[in-house]
VOBAVEX-664564 format. One record per residue: y, z, x of N, C-alpha, C in turn. Coordinates in steps of 0.05 Angstrom, whole numbers. Example, Ala and Ser with C-alpha at 12.3 -4.5 7.8 and 13.67 -1.06 7.14 Angstrom:
[site [-114 156 264] [-90 156 246] [-66 156 264]]
[site [-45 142 257] [-21 143 273] [1 157 258]]
// end
This chain:
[site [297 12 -161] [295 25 -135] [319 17 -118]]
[site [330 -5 -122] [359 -19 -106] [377 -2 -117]]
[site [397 -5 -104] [426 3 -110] [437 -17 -127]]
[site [466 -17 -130] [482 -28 -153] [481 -52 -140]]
[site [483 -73 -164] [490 -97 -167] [516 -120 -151]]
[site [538 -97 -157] [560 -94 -144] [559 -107 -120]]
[site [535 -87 -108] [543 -87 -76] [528 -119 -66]]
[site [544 -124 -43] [525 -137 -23] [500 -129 -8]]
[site [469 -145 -14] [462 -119 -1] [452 -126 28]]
[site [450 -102 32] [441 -96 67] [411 -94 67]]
[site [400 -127 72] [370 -125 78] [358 -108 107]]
[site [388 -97 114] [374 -88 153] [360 -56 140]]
[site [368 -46 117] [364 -20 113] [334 -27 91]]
[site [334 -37 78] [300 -51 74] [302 -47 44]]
[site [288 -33 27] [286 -31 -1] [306 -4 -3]]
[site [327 7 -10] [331 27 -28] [325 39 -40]]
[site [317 60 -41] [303 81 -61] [331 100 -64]]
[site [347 106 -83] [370 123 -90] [357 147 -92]]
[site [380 168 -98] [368 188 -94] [359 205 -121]]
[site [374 191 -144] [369 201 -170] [338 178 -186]]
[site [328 164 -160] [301 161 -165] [280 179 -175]]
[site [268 170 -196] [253 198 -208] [227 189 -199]]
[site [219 166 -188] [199 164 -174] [175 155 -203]]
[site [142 150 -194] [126 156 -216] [113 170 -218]]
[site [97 178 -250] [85 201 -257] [56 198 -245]]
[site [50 213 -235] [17 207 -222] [-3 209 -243]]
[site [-3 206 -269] [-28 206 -270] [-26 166 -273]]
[site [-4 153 -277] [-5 132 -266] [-27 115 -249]]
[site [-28 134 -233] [-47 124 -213] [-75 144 -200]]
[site [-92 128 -186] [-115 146 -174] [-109 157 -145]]
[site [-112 181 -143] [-113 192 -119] [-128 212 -109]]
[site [-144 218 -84] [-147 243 -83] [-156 261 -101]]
[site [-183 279 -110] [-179 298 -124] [-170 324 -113]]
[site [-170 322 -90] [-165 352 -81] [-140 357 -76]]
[site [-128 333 -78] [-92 337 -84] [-81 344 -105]]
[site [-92 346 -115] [-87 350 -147] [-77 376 -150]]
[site [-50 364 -158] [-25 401 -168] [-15 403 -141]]
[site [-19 384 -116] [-1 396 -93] [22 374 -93]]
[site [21 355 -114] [37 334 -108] [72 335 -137]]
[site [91 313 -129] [105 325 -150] [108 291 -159]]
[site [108 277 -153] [101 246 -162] [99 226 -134]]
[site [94 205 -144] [91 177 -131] [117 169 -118]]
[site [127 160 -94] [153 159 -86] [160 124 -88]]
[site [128 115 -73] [125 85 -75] [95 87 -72]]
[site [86 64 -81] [54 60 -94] [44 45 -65]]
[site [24 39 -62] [6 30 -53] [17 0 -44]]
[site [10 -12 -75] [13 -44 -63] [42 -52 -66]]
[site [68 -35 -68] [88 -42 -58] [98 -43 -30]]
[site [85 -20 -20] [82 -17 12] [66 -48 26]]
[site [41 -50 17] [31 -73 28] [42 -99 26]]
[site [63 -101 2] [81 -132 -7] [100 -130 16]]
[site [115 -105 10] [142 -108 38] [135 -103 62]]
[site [103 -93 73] [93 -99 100] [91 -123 113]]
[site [82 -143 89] [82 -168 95] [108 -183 105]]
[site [135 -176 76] [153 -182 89] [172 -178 118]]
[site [160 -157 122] [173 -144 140] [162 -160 169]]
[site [143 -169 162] [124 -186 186] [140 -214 188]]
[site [144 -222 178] [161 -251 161] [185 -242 192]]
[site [205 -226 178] [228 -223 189] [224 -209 222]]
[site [207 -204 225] [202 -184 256] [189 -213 277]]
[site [179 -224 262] [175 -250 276] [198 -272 275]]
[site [202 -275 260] [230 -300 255] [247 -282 276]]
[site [246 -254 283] [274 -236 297] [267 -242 323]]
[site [242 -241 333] [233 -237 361] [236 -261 382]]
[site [229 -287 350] [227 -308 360] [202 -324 384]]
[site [174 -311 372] [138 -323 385] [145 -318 409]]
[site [156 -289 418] [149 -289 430] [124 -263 445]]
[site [115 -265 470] [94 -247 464] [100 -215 467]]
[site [83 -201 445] [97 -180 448] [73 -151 453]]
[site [87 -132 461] [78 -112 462] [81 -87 440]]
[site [59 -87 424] [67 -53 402] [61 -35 414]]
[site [78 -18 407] [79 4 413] [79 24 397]]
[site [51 36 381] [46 45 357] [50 75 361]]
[site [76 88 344] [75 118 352] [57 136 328]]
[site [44 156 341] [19 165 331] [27 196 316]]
[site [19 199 301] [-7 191 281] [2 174 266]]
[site [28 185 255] [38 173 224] [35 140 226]]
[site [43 135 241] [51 108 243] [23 86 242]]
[site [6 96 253] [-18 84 252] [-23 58 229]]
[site [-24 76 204] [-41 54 185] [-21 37 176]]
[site [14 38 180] [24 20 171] [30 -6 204]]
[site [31 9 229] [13 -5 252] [-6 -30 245]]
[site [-21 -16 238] [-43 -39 236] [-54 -56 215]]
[site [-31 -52 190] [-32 -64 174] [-9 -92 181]]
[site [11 -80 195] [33 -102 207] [28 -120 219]]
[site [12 -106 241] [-4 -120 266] [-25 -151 247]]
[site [-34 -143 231] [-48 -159 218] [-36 -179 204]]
[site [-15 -174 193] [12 -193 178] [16 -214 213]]
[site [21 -197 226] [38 -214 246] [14 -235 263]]
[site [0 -224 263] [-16 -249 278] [-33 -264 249]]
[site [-28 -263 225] [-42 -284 213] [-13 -304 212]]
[site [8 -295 218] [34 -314 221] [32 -330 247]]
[site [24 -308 270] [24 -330 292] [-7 -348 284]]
[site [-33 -339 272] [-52 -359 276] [-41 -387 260]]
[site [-25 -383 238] [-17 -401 227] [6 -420 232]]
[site [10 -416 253] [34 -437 265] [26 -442 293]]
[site [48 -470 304] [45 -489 325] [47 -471 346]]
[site [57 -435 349] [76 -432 370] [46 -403 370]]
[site [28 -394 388] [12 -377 393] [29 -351 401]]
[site [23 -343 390] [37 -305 395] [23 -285 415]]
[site [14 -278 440] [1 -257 453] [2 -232 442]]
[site [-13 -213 432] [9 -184 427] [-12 -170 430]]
[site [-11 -149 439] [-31 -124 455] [-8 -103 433]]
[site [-31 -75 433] [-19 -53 419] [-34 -31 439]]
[site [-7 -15 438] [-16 5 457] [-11 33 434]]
[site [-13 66 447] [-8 80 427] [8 100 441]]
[site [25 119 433] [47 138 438] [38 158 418]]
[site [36 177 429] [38 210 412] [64 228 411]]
[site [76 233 388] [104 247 391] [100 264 376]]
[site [109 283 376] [111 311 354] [135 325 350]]
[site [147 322 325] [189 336 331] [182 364 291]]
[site [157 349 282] [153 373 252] [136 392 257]]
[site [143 424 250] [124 438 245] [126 445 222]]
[site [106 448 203] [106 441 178] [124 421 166]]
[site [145 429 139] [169 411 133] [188 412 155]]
[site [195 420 178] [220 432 182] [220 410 219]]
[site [243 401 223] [240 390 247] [242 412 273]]
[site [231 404 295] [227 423 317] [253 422 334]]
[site [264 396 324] [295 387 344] [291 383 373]]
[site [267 368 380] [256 361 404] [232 350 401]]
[site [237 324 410] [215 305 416] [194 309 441]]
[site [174 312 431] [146 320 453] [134 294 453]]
[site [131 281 476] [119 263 484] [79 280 488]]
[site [63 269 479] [39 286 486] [14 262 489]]
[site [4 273 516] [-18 261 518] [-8 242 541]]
[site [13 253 557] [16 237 586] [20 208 583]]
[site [31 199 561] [35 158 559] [48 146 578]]
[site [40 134 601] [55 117 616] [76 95 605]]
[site [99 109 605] [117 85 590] [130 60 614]]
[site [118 65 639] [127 50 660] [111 18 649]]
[site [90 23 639] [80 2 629] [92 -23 613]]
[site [113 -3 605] [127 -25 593] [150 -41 602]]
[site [152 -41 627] [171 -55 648] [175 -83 640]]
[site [188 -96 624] [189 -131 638] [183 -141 599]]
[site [175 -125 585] [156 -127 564] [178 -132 541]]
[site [164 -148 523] [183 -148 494] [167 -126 479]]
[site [185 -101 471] [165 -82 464] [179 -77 440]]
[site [158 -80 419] [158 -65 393] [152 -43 376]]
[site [169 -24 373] [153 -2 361] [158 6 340]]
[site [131 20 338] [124 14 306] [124 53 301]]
[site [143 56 275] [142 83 273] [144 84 238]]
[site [128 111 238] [127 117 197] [143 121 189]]
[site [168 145 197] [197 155 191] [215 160 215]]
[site [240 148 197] [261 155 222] [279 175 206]]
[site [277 199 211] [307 217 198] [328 220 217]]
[site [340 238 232] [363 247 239] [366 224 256]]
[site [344 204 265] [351 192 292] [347 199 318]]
[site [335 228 324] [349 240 349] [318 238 352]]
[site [292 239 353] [268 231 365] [268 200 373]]
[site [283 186 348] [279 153 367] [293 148 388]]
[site [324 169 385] [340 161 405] [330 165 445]]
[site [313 188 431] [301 208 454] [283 188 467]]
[site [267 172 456] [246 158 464] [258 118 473]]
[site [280 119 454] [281 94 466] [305 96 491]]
[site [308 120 499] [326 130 534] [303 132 541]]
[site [276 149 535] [260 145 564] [250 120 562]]
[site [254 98 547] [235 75 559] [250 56 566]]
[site [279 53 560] [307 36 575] [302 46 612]]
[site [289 68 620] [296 75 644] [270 54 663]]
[site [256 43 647] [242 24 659] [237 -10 654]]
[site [263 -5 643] [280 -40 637] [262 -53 619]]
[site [252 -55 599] [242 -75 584] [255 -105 577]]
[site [240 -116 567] [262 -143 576] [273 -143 541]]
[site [251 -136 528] [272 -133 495] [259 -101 477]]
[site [273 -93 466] [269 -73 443] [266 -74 417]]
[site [252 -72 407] [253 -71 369] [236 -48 354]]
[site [243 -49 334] [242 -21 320] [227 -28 295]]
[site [213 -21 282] [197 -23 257] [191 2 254]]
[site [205 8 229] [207 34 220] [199 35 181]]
[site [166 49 180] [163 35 148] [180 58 125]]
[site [200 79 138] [219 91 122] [244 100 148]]
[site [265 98 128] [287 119 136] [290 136 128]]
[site [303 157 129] [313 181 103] [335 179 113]]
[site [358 174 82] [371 194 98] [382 217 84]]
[site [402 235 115] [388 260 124] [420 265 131]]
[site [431 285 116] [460 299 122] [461 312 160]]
[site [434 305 172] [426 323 196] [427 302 217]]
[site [433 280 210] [433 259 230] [466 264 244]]
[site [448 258 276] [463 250 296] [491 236 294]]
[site [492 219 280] [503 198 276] [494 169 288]]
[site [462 175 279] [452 149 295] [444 134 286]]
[site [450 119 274] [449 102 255] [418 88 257]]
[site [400 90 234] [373 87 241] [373 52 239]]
[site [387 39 224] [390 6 218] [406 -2 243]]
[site [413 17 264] [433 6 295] [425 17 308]]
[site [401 23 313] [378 16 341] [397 5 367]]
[site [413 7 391] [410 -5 397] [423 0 436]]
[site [404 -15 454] [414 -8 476] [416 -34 498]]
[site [434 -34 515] [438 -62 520] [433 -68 551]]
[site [407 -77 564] [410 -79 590] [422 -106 606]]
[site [433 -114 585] [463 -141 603] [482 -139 585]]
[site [498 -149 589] [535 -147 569] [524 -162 545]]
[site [531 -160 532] [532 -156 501] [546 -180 500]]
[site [560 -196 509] [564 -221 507] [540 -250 508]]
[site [517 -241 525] [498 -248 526] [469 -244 509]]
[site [482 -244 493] [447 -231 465] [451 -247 444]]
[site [466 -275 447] [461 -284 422] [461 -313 435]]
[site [445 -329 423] [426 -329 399] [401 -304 413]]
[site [396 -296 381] [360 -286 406] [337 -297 406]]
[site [329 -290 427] [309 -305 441] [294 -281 458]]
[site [281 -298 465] [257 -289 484] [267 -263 502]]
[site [293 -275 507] [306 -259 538] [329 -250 521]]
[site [333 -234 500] [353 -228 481] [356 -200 496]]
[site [344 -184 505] [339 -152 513] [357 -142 500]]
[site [355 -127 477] [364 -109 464] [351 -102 436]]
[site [361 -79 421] [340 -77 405] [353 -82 380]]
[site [331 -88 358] [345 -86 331] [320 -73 312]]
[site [329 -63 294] [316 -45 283] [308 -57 257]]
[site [272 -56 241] [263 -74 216] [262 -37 204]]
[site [269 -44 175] [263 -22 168] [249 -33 129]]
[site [232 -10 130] [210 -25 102] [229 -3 80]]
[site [228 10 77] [242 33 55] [265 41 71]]
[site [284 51 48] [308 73 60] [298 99 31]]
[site [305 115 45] [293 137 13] [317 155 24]]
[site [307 184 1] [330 195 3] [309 218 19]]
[site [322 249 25] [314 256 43] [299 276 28]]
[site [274 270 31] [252 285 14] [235 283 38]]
[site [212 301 38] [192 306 57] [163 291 40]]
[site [158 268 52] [141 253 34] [108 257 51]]
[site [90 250 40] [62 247 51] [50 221 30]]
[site [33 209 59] [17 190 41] [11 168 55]]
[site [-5 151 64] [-5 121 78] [-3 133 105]]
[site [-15 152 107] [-23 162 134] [7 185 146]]
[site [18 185 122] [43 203 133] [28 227 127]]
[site [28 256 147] [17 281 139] [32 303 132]]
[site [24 316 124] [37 349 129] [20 371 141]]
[site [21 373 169] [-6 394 187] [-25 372 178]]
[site [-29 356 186] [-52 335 179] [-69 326 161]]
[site [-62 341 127] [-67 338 110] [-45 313 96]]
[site [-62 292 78] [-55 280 54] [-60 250 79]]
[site [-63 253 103] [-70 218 115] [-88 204 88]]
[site [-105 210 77] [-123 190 65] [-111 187 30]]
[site [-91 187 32] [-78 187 3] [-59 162 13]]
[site [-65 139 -9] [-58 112 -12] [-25 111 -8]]
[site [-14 123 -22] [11 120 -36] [34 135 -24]]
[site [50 142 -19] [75 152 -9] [79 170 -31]]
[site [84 202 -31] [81 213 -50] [103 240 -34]]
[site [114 252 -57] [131 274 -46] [119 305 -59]]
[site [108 310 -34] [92 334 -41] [112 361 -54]]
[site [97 376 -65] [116 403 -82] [120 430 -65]]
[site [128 442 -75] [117 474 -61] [96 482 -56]]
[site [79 488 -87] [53 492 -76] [35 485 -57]]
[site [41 452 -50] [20 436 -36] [34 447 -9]]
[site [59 455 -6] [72 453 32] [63 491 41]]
[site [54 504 12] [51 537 18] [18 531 23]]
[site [0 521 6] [-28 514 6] [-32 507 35]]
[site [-22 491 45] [-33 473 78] [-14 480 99]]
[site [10 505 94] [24 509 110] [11 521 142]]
[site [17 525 162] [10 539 189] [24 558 206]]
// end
């Protein structure tokens, strides 16, 4: 699933999935019967997601540095890998000298209708992001493609100064359609940039955790949907034609 040997690698971009990944054969595994013939294989399984969730908890804590934080869980997709994190991260703070506070709040965004992006981020359901004034805020999102919905959301919430930003993202794609925003360079700075290192508590700026990089396939699975079908299917899976014509709207 890594890239070449060769390279040095870049843990900021998370696991590699290339693009001549052939992925696995489903009967491999159990899923769903009523998915059955809408899917075209397995992209990543189940308990590989849950191994690098963990890690990913490891490094988003060692990044933040105990201190207390605010999630900020964007909805739907994001949900079950949310609160699978959330659970990594505080059995790290119960297990150490240094206690962690962390509240989770939730955000509703919508930029897909069916496969296809809308090219505008809908904030829905009225979220007070003023709330997050003063806050070390973390958010937690299922996919990042072009960039241009995170970019959109982390300008409206810089306009009410948070004291830090971070990004947990459990895929990238990438996506010939991007902005040029680099999904692993998250980043916006409310003091000079001379002042953010070491980080700490009062680091204010963001950096971005990312669990997968894949290539740019329209995936469902682990609560990722398509029109709200395939949430209850374990596995990260890259649906076919038939399954996107079957549940299309």
């Amino acid at each position: 699933m890594a890239g070449s040997s060769e390279e040095a690698p870049d843990y900021g971009r998370g696991i590699v999935i290339m693009d001549d990944w052939p992925g696995y054969d489903l009967n491999l595994f159990t899923y769903p019967q009523h998915y059955y013939g809408d899917l075209e294989y397995v992209l990543i399984p189940h308990g590989i997601i849950v191994d690098r969730i963990e890690r990913l908890a490891k490094d988003i804590m060692k990044d933040i540095g105990y201190c207390d934080i605010m999630v900020l869980c964007v909805l739907k997709g994001g949900y079950k890998f949310c609160a699978d994190l959330v659970e990594h991260l505080k059995n790290i703070s119960r297990n150490s000298d240094r206690f962690v506070s962390m509240k989770v709040d939730f955000i509703r965004l919508k930029s897909y209708r069916n496969d296809q992006s809308m090219g505008e981020m809908q904030i829905i359901g009225g979220y007070d992001l003023s709330t997050l004034a003063g806050k070390n805020v973390l958010i937690v999102e299922d996919v990042v493609g072009t960039g241009r919905t995170m970019k959109a959301l982390l300008s409206s919430i810089e306009k009410y100064k948070p004291n830090m930003v971070k990004v947990a993202s459990l895929l990238v794609k990438r996506t010939p359609r991007s902005d040029g925003f680099r999904p692993n360079c998250f980043a916006f700075h409310l003091r000079p940039a001379e002042d953010l290192e070491p980080p700490s508590c009062t680091s204010l700026h963001t950096y971005s955790h990312a669990g997968f990089e894949i290539p740019n396939l329209f995936v469902v699975g682990y609560a990722l949907d398509y029109n709200e079908y395939f949430r209850d299917l374990n596995h990260i899976c890259v649906i076919n034609e038939h399954g996107k014509e079957k549940y299309r709207v």
